[in-house]
KENU-560831 format. One record per residue (C-alpha): x, y, z; residue number from 1. Coordinates in Angstrom, 1 decimal. Each point is the difference from the previous one (the first is absolute). Example, Ala and Ser with C-alpha at 12.3 -4.5 7.8 and 13.67 -1.06 7.14 Angstrom:
12.3 -4.5 7.8 1
1.4 3.4 -0.7 2
***
This chain:
-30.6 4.8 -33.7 1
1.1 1.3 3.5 2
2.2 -2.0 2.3 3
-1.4 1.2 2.7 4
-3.5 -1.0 -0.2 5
0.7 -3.7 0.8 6
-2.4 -0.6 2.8 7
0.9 -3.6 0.0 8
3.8 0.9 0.8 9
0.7 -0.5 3.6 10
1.4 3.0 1.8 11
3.7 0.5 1.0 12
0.4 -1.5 3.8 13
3.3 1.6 1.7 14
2.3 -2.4 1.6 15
2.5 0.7 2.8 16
3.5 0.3 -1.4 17
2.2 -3.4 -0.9 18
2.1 -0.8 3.4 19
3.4 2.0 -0.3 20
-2.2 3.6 -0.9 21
0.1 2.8 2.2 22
-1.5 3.2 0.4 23
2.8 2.7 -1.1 24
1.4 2.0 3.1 25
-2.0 2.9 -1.1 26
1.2 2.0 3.3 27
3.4 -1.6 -0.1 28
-0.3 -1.4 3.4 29
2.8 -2.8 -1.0 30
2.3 2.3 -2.0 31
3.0 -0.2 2.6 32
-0.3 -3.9 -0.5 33
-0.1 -0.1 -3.9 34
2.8 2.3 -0.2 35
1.7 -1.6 2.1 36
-0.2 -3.3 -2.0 37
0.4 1.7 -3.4 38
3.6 1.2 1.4 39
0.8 -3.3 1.1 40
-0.7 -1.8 -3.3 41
2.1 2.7 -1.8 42
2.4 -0.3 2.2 43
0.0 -3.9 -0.6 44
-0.3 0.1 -3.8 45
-4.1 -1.1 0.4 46
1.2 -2.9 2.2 47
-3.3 -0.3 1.4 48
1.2 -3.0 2.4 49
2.7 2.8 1.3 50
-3.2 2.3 1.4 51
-2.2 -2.6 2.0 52
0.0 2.1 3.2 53
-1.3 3.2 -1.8 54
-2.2 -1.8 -2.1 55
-1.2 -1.0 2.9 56
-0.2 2.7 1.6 57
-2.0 1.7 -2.9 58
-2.6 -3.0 0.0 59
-0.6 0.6 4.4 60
-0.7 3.7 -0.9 61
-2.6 -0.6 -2.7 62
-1.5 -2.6 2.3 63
0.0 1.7 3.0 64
-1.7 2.6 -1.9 65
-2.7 -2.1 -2.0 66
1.8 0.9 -3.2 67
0.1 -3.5 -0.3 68
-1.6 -2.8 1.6 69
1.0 -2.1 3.3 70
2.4 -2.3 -1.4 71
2.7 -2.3 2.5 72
3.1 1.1 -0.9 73
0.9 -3.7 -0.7 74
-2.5 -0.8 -2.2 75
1.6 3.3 -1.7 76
3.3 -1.5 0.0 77
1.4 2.0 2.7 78
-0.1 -3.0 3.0 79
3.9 -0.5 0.3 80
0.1 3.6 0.4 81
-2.6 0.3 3.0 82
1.5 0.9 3.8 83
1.5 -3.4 1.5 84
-0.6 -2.3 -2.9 85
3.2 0.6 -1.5 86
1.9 -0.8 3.3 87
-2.1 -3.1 0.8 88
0.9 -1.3 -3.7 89
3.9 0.7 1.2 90
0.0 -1.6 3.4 91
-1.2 -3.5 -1.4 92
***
């Protein structure tokens, strides 16, 4: 018997992809930013905590162009890296 005449199976529904899946940078619109990073975290021995600011960087850029969706950078983990919230941590 054929697999494929089961009329009562239901049909395959697509799903958008699991948070933390992008679209590859087909036209490599962020590849100054990943490069960037990947030099960093040689540079550090994969220290990833040593290559926030490019990592960071890389994450704008694919945002900025809808590689990836609109995320706050803290939710992202980025928020003691974010203009003036470092210094008003320091001055208190």
């Amino acid at each position: 018997m054929s697999t494929a005449m089961n009329f009562g199976a239901k049909s395959f529904q697509p799903r958008p992809p699991d948070k933390g899946s992008f679209p590859l940078d087909h036209f490599g619109e962020c590849k100054s930013f990943k490069e960037k990073f990947m030099k960093c975290l040689r540079d550090n021995h994969f220290e990833n905590a040593l290559c926030r600011n490019e990592s960071k960087e890389y994450l704008e850029c694919r945002m900025e162009r809808q590689l990836m969706a609109q995320e706050p950078l803290e939710k992202l983990g980025f928020g003691d890296l974010i203009d003036g919230k470092s210094e008003a941590k320091n001055k208190s």
